[in-house]
C-alpha positions as CSV (number, residue, x, y, z in Angstrom):
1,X,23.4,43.9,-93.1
2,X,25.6,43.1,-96.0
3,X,29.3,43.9,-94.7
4,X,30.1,44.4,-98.9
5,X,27.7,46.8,-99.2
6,X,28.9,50.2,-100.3
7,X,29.9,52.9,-97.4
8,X,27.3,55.3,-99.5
9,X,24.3,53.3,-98.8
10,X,24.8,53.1,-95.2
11,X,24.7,55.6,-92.5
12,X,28.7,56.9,-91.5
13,X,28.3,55.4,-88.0
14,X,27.1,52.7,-88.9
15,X,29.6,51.8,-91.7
16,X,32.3,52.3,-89.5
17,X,30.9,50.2,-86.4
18,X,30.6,47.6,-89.4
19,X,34.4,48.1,-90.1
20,X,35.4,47.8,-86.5
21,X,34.2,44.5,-86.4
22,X,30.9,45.8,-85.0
23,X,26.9,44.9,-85.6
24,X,25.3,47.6,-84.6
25,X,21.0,47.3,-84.3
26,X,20.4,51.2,-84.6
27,X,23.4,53.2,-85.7
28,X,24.9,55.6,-82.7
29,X,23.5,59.5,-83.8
30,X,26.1,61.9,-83.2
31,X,25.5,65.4,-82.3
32,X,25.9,68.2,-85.5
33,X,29.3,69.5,-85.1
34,X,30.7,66.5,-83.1
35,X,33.3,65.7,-85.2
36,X,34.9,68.9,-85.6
37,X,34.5,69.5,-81.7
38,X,36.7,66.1,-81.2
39,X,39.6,67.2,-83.8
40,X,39.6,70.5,-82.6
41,X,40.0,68.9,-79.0
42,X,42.7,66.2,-80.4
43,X,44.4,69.0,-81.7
44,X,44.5,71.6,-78.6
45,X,46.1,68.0,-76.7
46,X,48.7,67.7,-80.0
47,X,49.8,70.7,-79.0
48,X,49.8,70.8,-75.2
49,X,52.0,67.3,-75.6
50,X,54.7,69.0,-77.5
51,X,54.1,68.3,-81.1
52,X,54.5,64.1,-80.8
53,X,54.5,62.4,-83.7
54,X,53.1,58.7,-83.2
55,X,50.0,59.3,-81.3
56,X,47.7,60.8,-83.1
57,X,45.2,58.0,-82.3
58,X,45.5,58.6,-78.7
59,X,45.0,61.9,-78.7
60,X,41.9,61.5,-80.9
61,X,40.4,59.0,-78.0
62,X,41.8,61.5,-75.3
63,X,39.5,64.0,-77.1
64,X,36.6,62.2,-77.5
65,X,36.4,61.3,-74.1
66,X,37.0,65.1,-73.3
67,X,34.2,66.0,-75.0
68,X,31.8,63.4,-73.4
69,X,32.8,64.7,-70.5
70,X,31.8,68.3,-71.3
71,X,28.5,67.2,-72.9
72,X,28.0,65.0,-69.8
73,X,28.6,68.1,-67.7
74,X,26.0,70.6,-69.5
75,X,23.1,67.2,-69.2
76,X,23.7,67.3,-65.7
């Protein structure tokens, strides 16, 4: 895989596991709706921690493993 190929040609997941400095062999398949289920999340912990500026990030990875957890709860 050609790092300088354009993001368009390649699958999202895939493009950005490229940019993180990632090969990936197959490309990680997200659930439909995934995304909007982690911002929502990221969002609900925004607010529960008061507003904070400055970690935005965190709370995005806070959320994402929140959500793992939930769908890891409904496999089991």
């Amino acid at each position: 895989m050609d790092p300088q190929e354009p993001v368009k040609k390649r699958g999202a997941s895939q493009a950005r596991a490229t940019l993180a400095g990632d090969t990936m062999e197959q490309p990680v398949e997200l659930p439909e709706g995934m995304w909007e289920w982690v911002a929502k999340k990221a969002r609900e912990l925004w607010e529960l921690r008061g507003w904070r500026e400055g970690h935005d990030l965190q709370d995005w990875f806070d959320a994402e493993a929140v959500v793992m957890e939930e769908i890891r709860e409904t496999c089991e």
